[in-house]
VOGUNU-962223 format. One record per atom (N, C-alpha, C): residue number from 1; x, y, z. Coordinates in steps of 0.02 Angstrom, whole numbers. Example, Ala and Ser with C-alpha at 12.3 -4.5 7.8 and 13.67 -1.06 7.14 Angstrom:
BEGIN
num; xx; yy; zz
1; 660; -284; 390
1; 615; -225; 390
1; 660; -165; 390
2; 642; -112; 354
2; 684; -53; 357
2; 645; 2; 394
// end
This chain:
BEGIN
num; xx; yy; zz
1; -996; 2235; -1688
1; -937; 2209; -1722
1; -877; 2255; -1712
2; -890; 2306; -1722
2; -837; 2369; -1708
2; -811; 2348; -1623
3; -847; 2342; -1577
3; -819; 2324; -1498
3; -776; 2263; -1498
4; -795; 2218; -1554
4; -770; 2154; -1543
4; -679; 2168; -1593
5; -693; 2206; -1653
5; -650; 2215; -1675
5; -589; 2252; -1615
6; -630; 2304; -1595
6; -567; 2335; -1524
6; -544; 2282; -1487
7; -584; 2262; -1447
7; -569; 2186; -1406
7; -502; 2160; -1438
8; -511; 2135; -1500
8; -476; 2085; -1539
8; -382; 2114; -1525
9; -405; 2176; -1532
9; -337; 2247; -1564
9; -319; 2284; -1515
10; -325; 2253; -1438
10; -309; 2265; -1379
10; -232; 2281; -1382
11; -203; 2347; -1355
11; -124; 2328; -1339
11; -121; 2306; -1270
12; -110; 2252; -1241
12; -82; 2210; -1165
12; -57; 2256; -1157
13; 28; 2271; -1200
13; 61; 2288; -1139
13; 67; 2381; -1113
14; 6; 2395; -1137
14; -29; 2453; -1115
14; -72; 2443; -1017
15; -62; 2389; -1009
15; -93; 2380; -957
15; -58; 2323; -909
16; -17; 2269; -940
16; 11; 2218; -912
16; 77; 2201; -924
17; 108; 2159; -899
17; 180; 2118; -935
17; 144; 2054; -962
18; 114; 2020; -942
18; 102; 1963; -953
18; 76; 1975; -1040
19; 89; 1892; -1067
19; 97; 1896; -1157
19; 43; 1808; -1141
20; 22; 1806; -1192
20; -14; 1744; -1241
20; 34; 1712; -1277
21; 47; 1652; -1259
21; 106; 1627; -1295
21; 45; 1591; -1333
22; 29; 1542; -1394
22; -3; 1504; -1436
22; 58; 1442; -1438
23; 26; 1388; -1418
23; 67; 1333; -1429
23; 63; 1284; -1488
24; 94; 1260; -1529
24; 70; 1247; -1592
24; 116; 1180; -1604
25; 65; 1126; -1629
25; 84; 1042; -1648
25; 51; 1021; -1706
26; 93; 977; -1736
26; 75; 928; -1770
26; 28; 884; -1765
27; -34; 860; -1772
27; -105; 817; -1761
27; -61; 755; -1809
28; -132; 693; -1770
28; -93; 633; -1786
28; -96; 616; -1861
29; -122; 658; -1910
29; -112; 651; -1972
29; -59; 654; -2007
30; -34; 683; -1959
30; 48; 717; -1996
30; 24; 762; -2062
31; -11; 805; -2053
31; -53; 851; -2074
31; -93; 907; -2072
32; -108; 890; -2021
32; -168; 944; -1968
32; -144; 984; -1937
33; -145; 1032; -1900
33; -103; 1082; -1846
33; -145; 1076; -1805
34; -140; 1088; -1728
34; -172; 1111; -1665
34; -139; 1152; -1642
35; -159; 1213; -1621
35; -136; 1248; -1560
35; -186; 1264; -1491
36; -154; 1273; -1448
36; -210; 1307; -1394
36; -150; 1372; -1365
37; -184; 1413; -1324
37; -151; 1456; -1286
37; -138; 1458; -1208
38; -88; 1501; -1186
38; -86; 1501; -1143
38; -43; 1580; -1105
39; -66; 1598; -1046
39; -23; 1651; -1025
39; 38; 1635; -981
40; 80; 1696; -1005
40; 153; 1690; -981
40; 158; 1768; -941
41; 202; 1763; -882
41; 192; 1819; -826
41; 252; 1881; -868
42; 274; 1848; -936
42; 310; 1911; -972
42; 342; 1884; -1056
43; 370; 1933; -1064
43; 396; 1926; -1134
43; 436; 1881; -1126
44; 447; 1808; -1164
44; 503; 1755; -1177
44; 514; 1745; -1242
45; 591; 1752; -1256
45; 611; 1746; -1286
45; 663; 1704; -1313
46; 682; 1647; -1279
46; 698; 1581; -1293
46; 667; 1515; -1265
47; 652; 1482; -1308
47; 620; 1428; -1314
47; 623; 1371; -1259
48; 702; 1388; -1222
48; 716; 1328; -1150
48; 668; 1369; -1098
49; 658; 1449; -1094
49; 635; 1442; -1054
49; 559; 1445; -1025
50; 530; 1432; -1092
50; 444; 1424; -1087
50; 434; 1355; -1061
51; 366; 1343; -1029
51; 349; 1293; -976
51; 320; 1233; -1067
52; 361; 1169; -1016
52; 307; 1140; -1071
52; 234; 1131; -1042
53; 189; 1095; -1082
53; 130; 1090; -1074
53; 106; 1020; -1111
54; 38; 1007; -1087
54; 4; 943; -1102
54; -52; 946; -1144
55; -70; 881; -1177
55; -139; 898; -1199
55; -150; 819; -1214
56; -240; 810; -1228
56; -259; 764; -1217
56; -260; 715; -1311
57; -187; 684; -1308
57; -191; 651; -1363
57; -228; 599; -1401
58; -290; 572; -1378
58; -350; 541; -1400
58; -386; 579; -1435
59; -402; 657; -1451
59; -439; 689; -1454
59; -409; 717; -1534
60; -321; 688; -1539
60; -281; 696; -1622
60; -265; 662; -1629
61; -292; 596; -1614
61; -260; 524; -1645
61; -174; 490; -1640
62; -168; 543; -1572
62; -97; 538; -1557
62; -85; 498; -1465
63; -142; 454; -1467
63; -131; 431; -1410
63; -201; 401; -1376
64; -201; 332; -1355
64; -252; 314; -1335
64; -282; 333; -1279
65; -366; 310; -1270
65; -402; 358; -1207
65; -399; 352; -1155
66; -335; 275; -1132
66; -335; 261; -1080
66; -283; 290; -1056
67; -218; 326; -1091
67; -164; 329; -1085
67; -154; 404; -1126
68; -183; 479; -1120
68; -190; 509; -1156
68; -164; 552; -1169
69; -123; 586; -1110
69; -77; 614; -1110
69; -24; 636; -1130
70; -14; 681; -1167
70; 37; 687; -1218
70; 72; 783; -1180
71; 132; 792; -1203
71; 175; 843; -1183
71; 206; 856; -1244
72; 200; 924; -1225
72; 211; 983; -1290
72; 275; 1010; -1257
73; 341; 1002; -1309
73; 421; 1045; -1269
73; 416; 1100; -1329
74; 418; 1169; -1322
74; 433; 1217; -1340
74; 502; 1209; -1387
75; 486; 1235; -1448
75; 563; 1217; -1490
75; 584; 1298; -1540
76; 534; 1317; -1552
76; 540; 1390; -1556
76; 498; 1441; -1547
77; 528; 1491; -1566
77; 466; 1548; -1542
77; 465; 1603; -1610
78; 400; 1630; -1625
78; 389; 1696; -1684
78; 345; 1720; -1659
79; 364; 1796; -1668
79; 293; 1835; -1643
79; 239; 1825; -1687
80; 192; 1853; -1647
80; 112; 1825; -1663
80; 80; 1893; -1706
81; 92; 1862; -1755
81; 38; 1934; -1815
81; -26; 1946; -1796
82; -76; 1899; -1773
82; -144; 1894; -1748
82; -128; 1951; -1669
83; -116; 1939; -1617
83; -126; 1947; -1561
83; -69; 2023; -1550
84; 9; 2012; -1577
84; 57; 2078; -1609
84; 83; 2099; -1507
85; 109; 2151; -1513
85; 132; 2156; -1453
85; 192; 2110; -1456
86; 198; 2110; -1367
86; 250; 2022; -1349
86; 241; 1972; -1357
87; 147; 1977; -1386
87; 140; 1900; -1381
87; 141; 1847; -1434
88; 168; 1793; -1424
88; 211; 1765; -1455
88; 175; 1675; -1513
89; 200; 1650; -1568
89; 187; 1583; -1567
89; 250; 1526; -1556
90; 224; 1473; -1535
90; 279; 1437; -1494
90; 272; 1345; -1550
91; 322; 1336; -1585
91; 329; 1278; -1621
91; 338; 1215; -1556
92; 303; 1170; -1548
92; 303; 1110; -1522
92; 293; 1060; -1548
93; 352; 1003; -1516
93; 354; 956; -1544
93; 319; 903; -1461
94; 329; 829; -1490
94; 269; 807; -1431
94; 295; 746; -1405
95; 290; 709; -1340
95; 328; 665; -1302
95; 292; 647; -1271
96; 305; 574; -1252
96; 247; 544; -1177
96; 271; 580; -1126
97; 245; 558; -1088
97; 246; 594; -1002
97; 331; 560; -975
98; 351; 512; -1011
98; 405; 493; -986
98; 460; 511; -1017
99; 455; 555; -1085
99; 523; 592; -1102
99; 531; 566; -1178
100; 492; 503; -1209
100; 493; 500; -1262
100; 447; 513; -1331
101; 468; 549; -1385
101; 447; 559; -1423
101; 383; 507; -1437
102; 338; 533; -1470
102; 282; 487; -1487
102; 267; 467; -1572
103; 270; 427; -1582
103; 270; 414; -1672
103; 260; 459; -1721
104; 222; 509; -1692
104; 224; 567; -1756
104; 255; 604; -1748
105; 289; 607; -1687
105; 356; 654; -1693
105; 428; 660; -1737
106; 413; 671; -1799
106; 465; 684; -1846
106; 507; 731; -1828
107; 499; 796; -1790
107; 552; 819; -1784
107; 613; 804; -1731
108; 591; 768; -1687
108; 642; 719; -1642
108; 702; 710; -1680
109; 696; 665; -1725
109; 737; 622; -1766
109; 779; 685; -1816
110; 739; 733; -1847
110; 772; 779; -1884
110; 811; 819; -1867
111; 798; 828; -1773
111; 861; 883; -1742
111; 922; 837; -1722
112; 899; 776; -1709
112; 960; 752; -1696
112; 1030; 739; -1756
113; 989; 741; -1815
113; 1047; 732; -1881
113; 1037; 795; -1883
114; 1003; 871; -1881
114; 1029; 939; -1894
114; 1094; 937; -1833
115; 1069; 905; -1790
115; 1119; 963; -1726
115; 1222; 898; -1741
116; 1204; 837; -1784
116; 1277; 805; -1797
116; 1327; 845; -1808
117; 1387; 864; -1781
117; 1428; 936; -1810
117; 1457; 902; -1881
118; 1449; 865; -1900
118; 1481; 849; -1968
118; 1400; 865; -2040
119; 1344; 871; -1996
119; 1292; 913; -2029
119; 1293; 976; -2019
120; 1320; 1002; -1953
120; 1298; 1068; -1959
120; 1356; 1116; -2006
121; 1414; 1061; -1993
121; 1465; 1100; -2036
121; 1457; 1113; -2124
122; 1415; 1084; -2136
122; 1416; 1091; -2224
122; 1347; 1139; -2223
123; 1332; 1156; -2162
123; 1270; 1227; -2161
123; 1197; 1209; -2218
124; 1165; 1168; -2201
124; 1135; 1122; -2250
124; 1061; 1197; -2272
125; 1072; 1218; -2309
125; 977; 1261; -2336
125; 940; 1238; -2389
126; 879; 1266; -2369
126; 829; 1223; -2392
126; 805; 1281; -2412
127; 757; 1265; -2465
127; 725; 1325; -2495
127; 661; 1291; -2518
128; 591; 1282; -2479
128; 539; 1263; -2494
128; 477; 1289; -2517
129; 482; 1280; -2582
129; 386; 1312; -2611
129; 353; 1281; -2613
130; 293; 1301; -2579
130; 244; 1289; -2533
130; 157; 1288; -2579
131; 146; 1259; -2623
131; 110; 1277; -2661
131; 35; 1256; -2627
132; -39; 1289; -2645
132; -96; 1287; -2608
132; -147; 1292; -2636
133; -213; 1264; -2631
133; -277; 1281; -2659
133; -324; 1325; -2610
134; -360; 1380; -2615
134; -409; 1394; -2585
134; -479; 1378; -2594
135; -500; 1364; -2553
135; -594; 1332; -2585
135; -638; 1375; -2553
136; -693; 1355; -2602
136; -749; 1389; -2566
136; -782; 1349; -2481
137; -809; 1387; -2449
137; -801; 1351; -2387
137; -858; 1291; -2392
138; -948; 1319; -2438
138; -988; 1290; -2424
138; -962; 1226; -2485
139; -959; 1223; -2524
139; -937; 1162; -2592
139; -874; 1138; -2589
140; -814; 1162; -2561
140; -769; 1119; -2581
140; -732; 1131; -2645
141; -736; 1196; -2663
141; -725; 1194; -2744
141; -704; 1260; -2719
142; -631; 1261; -2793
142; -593; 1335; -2789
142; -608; 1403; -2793
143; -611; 1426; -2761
143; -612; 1514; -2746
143; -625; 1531; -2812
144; -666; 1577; -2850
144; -660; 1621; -2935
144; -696; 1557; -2962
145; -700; 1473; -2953
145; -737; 1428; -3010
145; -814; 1469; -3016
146; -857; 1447; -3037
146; -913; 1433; -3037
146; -945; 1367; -3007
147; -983; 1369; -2959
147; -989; 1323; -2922
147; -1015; 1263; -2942
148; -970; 1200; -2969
148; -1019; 1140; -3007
148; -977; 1153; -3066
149; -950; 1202; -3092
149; -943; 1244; -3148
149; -829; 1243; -3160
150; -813; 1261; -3227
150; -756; 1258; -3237
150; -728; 1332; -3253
151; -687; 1365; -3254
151; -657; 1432; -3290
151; -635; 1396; -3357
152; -596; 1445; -3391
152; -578; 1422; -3432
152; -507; 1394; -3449
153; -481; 1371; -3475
153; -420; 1349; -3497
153; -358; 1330; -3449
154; -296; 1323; -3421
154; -253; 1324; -3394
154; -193; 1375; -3448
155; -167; 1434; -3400
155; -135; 1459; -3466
155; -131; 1545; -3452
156; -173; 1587; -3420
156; -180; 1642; -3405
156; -170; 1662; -3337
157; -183; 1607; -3304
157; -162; 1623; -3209
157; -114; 1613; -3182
158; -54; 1583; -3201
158; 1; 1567; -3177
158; 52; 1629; -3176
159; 49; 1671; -3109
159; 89; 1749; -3112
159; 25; 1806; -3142
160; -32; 1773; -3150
160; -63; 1808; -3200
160; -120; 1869; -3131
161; -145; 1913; -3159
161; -169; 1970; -3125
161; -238; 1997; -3160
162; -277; 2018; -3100
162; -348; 2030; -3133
162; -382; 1999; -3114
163; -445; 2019; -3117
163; -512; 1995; -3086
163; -540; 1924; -3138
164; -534; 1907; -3173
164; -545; 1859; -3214
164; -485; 1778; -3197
165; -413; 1799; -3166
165; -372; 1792; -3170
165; -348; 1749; -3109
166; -363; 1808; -3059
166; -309; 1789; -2992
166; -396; 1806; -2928
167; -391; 1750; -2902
167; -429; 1738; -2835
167; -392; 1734; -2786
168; -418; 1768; -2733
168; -379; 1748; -2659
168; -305; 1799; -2646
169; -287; 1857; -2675
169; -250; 1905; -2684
169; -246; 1927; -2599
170; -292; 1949; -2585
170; -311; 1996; -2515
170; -291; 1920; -2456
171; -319; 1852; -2459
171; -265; 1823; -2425
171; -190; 1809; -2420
172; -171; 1803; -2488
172; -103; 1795; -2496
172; -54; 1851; -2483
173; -76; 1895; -2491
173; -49; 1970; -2490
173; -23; 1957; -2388
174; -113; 1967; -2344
174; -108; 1944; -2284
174; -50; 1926; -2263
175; -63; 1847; -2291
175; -4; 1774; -2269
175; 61; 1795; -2284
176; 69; 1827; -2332
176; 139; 1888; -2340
176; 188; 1900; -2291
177; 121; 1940; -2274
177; 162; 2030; -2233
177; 150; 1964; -2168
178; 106; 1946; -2142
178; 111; 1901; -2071
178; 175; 1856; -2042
179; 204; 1825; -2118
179; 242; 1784; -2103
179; 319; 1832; -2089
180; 327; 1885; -2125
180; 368; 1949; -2131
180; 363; 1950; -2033
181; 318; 1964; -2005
181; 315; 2009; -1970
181; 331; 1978; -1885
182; 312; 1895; -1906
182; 333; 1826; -1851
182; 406; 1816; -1855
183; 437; 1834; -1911
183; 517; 1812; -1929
183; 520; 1755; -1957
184; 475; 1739; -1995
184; 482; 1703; -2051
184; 503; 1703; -2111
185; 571; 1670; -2131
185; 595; 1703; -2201
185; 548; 1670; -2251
186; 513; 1703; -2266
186; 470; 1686; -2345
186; 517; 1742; -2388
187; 525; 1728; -2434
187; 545; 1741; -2488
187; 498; 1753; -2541
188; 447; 1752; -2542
188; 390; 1776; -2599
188; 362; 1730; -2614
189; 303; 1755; -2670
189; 242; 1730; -2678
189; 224; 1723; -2753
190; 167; 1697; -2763
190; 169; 1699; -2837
190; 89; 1644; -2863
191; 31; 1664; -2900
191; 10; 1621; -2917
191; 5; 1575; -2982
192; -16; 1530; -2948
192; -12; 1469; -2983
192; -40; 1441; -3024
193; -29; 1385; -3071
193; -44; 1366; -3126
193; -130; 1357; -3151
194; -137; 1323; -3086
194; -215; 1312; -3092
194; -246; 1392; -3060
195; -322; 1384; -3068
195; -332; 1470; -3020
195; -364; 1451; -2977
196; -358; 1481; -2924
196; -364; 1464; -2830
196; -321; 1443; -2815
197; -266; 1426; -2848
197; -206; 1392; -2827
197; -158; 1443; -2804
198; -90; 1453; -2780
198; -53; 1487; -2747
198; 21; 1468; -2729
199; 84; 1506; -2719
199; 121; 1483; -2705
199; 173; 1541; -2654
200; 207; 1503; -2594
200; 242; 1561; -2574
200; 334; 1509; -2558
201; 365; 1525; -2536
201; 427; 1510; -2538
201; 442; 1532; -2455
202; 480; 1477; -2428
202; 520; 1474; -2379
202; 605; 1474; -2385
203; 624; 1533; -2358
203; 694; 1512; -2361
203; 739; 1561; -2404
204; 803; 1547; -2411
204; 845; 1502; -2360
204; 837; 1508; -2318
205; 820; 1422; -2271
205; 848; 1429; -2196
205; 862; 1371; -2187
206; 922; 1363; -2122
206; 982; 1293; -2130
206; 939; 1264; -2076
207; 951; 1206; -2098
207; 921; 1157; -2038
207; 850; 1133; -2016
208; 872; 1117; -1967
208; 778; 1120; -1926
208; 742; 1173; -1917
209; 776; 1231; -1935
209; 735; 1287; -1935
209; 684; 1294; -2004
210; 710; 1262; -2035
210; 668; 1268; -2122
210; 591; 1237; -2095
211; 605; 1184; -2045
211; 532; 1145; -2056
211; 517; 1178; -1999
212; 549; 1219; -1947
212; 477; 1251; -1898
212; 461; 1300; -1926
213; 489; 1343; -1976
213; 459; 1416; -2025
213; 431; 1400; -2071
214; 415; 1323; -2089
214; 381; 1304; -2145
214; 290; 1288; -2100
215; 319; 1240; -2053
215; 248; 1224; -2008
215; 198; 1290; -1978
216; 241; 1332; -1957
216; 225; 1420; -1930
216; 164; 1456; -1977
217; 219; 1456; -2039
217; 192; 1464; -2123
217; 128; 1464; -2115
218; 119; 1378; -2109
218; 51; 1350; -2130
218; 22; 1362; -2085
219; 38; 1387; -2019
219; 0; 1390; -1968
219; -49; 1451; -1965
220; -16; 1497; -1990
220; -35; 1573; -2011
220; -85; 1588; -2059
221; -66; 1555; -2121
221; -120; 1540; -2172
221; -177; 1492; -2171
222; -199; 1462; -2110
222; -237; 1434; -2108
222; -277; 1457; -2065
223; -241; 1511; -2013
223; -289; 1554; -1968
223; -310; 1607; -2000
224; -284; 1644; -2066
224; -295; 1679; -2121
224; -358; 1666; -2150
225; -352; 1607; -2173
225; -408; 1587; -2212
225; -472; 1554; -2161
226; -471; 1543; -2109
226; -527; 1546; -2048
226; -531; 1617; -2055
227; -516; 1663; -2021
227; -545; 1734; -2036
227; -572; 1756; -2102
228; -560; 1733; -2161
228; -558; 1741; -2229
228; -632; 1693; -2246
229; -665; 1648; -2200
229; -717; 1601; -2221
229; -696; 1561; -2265
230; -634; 1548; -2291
230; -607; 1508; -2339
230; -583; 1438; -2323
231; -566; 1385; -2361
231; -542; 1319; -2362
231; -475; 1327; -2372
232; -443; 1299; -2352
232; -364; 1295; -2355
232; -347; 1215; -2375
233; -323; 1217; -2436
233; -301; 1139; -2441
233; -240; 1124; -2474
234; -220; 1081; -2447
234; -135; 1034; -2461
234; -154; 990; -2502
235; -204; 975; -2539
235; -216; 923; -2570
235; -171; 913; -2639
236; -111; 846; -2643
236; -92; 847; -2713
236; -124; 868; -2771
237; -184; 848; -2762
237; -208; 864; -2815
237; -278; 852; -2818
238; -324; 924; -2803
238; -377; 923; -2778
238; -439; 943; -2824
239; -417; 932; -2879
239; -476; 956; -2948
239; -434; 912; -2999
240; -512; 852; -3011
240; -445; 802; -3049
240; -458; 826; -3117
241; -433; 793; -3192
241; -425; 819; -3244
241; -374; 837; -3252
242; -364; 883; -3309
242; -336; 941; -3343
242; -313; 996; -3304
243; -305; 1004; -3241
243; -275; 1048; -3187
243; -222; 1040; -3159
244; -142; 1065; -3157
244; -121; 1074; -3105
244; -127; 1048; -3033
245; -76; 999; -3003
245; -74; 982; -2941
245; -62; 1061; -2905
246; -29; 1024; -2835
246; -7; 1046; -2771
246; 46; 1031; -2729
247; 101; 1039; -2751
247; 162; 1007; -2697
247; 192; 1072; -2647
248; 242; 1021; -2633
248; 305; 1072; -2576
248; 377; 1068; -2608
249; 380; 1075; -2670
249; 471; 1080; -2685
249; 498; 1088; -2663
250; 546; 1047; -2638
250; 598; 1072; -2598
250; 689; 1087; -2635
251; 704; 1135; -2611
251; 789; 1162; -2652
251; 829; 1138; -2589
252; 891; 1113; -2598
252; 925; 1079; -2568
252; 999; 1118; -2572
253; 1047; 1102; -2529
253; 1120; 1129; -2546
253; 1156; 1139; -2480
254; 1223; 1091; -2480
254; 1273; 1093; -2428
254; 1308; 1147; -2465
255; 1359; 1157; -2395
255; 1425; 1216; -2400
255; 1488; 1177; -2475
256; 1464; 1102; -2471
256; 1506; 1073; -2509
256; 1479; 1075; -2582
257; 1443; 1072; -2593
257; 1389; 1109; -2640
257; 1376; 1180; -2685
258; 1394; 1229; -2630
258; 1413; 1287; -2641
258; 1467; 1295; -2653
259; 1527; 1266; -2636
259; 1588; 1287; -2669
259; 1597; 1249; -2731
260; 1681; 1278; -2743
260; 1697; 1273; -2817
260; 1691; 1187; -2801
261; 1687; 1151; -2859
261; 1692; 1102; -2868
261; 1627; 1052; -2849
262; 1577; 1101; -2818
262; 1510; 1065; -2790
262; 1462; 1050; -2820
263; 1462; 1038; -2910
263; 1427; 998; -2941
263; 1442; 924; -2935
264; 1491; 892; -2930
264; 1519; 846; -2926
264; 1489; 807; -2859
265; 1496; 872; -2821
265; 1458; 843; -2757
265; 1376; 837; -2732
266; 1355; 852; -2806
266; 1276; 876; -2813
266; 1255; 805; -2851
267; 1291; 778; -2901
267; 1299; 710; -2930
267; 1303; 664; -2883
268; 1342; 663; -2838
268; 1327; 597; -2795
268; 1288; 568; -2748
269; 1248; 662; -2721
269; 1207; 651; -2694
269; 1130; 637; -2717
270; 1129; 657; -2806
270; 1080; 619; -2836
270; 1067; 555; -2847
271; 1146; 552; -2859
271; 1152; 462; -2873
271; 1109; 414; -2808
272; 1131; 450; -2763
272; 1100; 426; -2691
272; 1036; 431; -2688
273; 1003; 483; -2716
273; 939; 505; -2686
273; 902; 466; -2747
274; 925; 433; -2802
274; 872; 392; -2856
274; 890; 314; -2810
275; 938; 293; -2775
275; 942; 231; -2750
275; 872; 235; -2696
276; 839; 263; -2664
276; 798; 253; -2617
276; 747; 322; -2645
277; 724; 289; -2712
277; 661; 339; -2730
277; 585; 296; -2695
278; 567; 258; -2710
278; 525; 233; -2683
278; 535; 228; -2614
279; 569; 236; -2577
279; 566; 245; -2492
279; 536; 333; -2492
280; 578; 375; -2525
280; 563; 426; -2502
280; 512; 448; -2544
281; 474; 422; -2601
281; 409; 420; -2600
281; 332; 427; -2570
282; 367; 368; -2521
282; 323; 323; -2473
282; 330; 392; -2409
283; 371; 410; -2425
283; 373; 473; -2355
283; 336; 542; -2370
284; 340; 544; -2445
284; 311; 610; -2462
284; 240; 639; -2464
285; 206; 576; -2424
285; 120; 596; -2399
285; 73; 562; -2437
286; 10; 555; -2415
286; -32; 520; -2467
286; -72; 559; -2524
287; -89; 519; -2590
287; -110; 555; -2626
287; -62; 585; -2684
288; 8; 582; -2706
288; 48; 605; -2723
288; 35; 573; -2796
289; 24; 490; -2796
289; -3; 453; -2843
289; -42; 503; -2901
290; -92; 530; -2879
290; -121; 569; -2916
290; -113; 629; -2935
291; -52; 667; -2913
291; -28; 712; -2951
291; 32; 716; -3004
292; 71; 657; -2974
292; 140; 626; -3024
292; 119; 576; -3066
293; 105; 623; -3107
293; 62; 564; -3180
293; 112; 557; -3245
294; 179; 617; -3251
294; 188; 624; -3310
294; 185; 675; -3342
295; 117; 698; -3329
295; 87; 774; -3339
295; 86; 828; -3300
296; 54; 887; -3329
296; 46; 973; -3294
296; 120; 957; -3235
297; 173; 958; -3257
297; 236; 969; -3238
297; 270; 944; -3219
298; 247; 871; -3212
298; 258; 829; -3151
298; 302; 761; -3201
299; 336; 722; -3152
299; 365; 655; -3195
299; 338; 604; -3146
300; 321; 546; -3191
300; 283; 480; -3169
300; 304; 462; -3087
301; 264; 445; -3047
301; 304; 442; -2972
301; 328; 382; -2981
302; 338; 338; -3029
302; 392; 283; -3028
302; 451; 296; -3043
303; 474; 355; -3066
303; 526; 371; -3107
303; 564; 445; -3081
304; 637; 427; -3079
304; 664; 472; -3047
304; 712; 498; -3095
305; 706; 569; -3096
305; 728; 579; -3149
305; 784; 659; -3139
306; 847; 691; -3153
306; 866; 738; -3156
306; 883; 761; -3206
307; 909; 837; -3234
307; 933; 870; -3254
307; 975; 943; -3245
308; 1012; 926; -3275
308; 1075; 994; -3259
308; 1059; 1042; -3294
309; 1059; 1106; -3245
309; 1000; 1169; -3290
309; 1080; 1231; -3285
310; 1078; 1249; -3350
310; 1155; 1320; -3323
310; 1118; 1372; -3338
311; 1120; 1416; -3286
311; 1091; 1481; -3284
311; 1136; 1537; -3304
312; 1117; 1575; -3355
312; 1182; 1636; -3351
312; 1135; 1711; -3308
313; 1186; 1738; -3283
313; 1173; 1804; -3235
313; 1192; 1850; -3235
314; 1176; 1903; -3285
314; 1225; 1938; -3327
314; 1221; 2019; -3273
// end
């Protein structure tokens, strides 16, 4: 194990130029991640000029077996906490062989309204917490439960510390410093209401960059928790009862927004965003049903609801 550990903790460019780029997509769940790797004859550092690449989309539900072919275009790049050196991870998004996006390609559609100059001018950031369950790998059940078995109460784990308390510390800690170290703005961490649960924060970051440092994120913590023997889950809400869901909050805010007078402009864009609640419902993934009940924090998913919060900052 010690040889394999060296192996692992190789410095390349003690011996080579050439780097491991990791190419990394969206699976046809609009859920899943894939990556595979590949070598590059040196350090790259913008995204036009890495090669795209292919892969066989029958195999992620992103393309039939007769026709399978699918192409990966390079859209950004973060260094690689696993592998360290030059070598690098590479955000891809995915296209037929003839240049067009393929149905699960959401980010197509999202660069083209980031890159509108009448979007880029109001500098749009996003600030997304990222909340998570860890499980045990053989049951299916949260990290610290008792297996079959409940802890006690909801009420002591939320920020809370200690062996009774907080499970999964030594990954999160990890998923931290990793995302720190790719150029990922996380902004911190924190656990969560239920225990095995977890939360870290993306952001600020404007644009389409929020959702490739958000996808990266998850990409990291899920190769974390493979080394870790652990379960990684997105599930709204994956221990039913008396527990705490699982979402992705997202914080919102134009340049018009930020200036004086940009509550006004925060009102209309609510007004807007309760006219098409049930559309953007329907977008917010499956399973949501069962965590927007009303309860443990949440408001009924039929019902759209705001409030004006004034903070003083002394």
């Amino acid at each position: 194990m010690a040889l394999l550990s060296d192996l692992i903790n190789l410095n390349l460019s003690e011996t080579t130029e050439k780097v491991i780029a990791e190419y990394i997509w969206v699976g046809g769940s609009g859920m899943d991640l894939r990556s595979k790797a590949r070598t590059l004859s040196g350090p790259v550092s913008d995204p036009a000029k890495l090669p795209k690449w292919n892969y066989d989309g029958s195999s992620t539900g992103q393309a039939p077996g007769e026709d399978s072919e699918v192409i990966l275009y390079p859209q950004a790049i973060f260094k690689d906490p696993f592998r360290r050196g030059n070598n690098i991870l590479v955000m891809c998004d995915t296209y037929t062989p003839a240049g067009e996006p393929i149905p699960t390609n959401k980010r197509y559609n999202a660069a083209k309204i980031f890159s509108h100059p009448d979007v880029a001018a109001e500098v749009p950031w996003y600030g997304i917490e990222q909340e998570y369950t860890l499980l045990q790998k053989e049951v299916k059940w949260p990290i610290g439960w008792p297996v079959g078995g409940f802890p006690g109460p909801q009420g002591p784990y939320y920020c809370g510390i200690g062996a009774d308390k907080a499970w999964g510390r030594d990954i999160v800690d990890a998923h931290y410093k990793a995302c720190l170290y790719a150029g990922i703005n996380i902004s911190g961490i924190n656990g969560e209401v239920m225990p095995g649960q977890w939360e870290y924060q993306v952001g600020p970051s404007v644009g389409i960059s929020a959702g490739d440092e958000l996808w990266v994120s998850r990409y990291i913590l899920e190769r974390i928790t493979e080394i870790a023997g652990v379960v990684l889950s997105f599930d709204p809400k994956p221990i039913q009862g008396d527990w705490n869901g699982a979402g992705a909050h997202t914080n919102y805010s134009t340049k018009s927004m930020r200036n004086d007078g940009g509550f006004e402009v925060i009102k209309k864009a609510i007004e807007k965003l309760g006219l098409r609640h049930k559309e953007h419902i329907a977008a917010y993934g499956e399973g949501n049903e069962r965590r927007l009940t009303g309860r443990h924090e949440t408001a009924d998913i039929n019902t759209f609801l705001w409030v004006k919060i004034t903070v003083s900052i002394n």
